[in-house]
MITORMAR-721102 format. One record per residue (C-alpha): residue in one letter; y, x, z. Coordinates in steps of 0.1 Angstrom, whole numbers, plus 5000, padded with zeros to 4 digits. Layout:
<rs>
r, v, u, w
A, Y, X, Z
...
</rs>
This chain:
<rs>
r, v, u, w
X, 4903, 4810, 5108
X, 4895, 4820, 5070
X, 4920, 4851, 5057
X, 4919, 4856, 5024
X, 4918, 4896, 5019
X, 4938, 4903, 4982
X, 4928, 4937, 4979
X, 4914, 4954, 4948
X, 4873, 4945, 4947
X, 4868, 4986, 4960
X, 4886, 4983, 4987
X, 4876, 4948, 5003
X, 4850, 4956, 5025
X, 4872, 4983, 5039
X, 4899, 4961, 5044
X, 4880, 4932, 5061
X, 4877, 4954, 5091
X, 4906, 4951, 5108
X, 4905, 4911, 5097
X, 4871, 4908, 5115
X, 4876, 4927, 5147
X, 4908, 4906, 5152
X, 4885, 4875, 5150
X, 4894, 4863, 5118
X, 4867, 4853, 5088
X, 4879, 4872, 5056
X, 4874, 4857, 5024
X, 4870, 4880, 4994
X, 4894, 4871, 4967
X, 4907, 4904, 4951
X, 4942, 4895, 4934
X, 4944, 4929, 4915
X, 4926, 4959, 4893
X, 4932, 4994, 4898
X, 4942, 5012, 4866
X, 4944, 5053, 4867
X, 4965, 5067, 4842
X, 4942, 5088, 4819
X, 4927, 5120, 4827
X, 4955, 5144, 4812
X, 4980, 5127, 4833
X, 4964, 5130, 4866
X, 4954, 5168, 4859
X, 4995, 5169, 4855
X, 5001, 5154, 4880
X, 4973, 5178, 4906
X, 4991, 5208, 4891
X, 5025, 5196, 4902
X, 5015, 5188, 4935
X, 4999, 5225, 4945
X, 5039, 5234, 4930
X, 5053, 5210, 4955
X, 5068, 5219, 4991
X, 5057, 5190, 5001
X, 5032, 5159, 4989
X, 5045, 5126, 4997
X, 5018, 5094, 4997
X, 5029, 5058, 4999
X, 4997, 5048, 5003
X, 4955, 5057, 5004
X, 4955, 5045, 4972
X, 4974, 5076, 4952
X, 4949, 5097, 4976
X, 4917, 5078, 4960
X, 4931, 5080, 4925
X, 4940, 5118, 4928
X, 4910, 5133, 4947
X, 4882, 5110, 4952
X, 4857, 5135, 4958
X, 4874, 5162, 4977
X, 4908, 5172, 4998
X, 4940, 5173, 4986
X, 4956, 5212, 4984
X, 4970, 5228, 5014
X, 5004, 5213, 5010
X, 5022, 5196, 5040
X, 5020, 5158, 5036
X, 5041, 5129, 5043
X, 5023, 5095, 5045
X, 5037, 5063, 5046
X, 5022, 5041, 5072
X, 4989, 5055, 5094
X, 4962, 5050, 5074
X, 4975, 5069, 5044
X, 4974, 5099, 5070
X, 4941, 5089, 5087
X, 4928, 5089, 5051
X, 4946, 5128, 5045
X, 4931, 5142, 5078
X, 4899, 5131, 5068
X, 4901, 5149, 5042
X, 4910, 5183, 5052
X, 4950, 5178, 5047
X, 4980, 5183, 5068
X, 5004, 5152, 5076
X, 5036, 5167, 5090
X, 5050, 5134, 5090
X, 5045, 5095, 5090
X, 5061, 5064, 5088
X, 5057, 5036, 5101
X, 5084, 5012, 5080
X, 5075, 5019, 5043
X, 5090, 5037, 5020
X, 5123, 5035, 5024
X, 5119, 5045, 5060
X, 5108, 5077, 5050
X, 5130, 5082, 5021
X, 5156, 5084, 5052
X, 5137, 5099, 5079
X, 5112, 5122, 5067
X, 5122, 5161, 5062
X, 5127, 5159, 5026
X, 5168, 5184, 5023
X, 5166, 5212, 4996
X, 5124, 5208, 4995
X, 5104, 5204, 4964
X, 5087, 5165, 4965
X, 5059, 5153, 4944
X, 5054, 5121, 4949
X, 5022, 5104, 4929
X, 5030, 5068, 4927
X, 5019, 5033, 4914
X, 5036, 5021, 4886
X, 5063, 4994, 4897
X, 5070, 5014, 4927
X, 5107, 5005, 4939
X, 5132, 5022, 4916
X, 5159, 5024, 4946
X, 5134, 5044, 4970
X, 5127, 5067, 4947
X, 5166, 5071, 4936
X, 5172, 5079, 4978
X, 5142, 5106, 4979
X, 5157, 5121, 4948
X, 5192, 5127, 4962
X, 5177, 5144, 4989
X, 5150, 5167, 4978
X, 5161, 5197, 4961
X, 5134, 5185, 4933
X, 5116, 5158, 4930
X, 5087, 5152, 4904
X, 5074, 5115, 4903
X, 5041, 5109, 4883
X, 5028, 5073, 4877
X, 4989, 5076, 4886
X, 4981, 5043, 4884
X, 4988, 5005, 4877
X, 4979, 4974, 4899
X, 4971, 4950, 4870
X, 4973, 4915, 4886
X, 4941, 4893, 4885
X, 4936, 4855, 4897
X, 4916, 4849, 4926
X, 4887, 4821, 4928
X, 4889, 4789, 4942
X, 4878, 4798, 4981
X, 4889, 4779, 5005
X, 4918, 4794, 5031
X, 4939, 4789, 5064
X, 4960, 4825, 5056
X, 4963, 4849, 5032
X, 4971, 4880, 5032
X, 4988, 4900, 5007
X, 4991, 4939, 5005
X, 5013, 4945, 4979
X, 5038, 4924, 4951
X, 5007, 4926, 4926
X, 4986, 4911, 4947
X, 5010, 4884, 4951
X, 5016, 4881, 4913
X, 4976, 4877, 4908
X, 4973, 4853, 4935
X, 5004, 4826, 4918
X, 4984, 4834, 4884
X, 4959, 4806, 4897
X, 4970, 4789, 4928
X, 5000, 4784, 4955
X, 5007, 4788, 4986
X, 5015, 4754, 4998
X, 4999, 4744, 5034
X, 4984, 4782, 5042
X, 4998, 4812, 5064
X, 5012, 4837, 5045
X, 5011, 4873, 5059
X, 5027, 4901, 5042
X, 5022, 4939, 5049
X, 5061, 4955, 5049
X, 5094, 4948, 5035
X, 5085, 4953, 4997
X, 5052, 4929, 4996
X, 5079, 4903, 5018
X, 5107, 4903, 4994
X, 5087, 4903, 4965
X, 5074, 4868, 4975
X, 5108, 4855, 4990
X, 5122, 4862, 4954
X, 5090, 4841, 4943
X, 5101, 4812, 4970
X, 5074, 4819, 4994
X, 5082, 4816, 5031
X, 5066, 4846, 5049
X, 5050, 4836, 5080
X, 5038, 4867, 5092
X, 5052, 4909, 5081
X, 5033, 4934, 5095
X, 5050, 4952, 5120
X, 5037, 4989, 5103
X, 5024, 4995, 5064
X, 4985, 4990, 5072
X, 4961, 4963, 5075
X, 4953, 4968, 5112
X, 4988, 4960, 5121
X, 4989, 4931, 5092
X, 4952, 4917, 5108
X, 4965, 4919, 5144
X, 4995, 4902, 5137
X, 4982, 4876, 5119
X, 4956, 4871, 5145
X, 4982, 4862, 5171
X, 5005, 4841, 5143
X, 4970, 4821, 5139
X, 4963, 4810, 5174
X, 5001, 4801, 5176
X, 4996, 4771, 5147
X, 4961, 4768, 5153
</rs>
């Protein structure tokens, strides 16, 4: 069965993984471009974190953007989903804590009363999630270190696609639907993002990464197929 993998073009080999090992033929068809906010802004945004109590990640992305040559400081993270805090532990950092529901999950649940929170985020990112994490740190600093931009995919052919976040989606309706093809989302955000576009979501990962999204979609496939 062919997946279409909507990724940003540096990350699709990386993401494919998961997609082939579950037995599943990706097709490349990156739905977005990554963005970092200029230089001064990300130098902000690395002093504020090593003045943080804690450095909160929704995603491997912010990690790339931030420090794509070396570890982040020696500040206790929290990661949403597990291969935000694979990604930090490779790296030489500390995950104290990690969710497995997205960010409003951790907003909740994560150790967050009268500490200091930096979180480096994607432009877009829910307004409401960031609200809860505000009333509940003592402090909370919020940089935007980078944009999705949407792009439309090429014309290849598909049985499923998978989408990993509401811009991918965005790039993907720029050129073509989703009529006759299994759509698999990655958590709540990606899912209501295309049920507010009238898209029925077949498939929602049952954690924030692509090995649950590929597994998941695996078993949804052999159901139909």
């Amino acid at each position: 069965m062919r997946v279409g993998i909507t990724t940003s073009a540096d990350r699709l080999e990386r993401v494919s993984e998961p997609f082939l090992r579950a037995g599943l033929d990706p097709v490349l068809l990156p739905c977005v471009r990554i963005e970092p906010m200029p230089p001064a802004a990300l130098a902000g945004a690395r002093r504020s974190v090593g003045e943080a109590a804690v450095l909160l990640l929704g995603s491997v992305r912010a990690l790339d953007v931030l420090w794509p040559e070396g570890q982040p400081p020696p500040v206790p993270v929290i990661a949403v989903g597990g291969a935000t805090a694979a990604a930090v532990r490779e790296r030489g950092g500390s995950v104290e804590f990690t969710g497995s529901g997205g960010l409003h999950e951790v907003a909740d649940e994560a150790d967050l009363d009268g500490r200091a929170v930096v979180f480096p985020h994607s432009a877009g990112t829910d307004r409401s999630a960031l609200h809860r994490i505000a009333q509940r740190a003592s402090s909370l600093s919020a940089p935007v270190v980078y944009a999705a931009v949407p792009l439309p995919p090429d014309d290849g052919e598909v049985d499923a696609v998978a989408f990993g976040s509401p811009s991918a989606v965005r790039g993907w309706l720029m050129a073509r639907n989703l009529e006759h093809t299994l759509v698999g989302a990655i958590g709540a955000t990606t899912t209501g993002y295309l049920e507010s576009r009238g898209v029925r979501v077949d498939c929602i990962s049952p954690r924030p990464d692509f090995d649950a999204l590929a597994a998941a979609m695996a078993t949804q496939l052999e159901v139909v197929a």
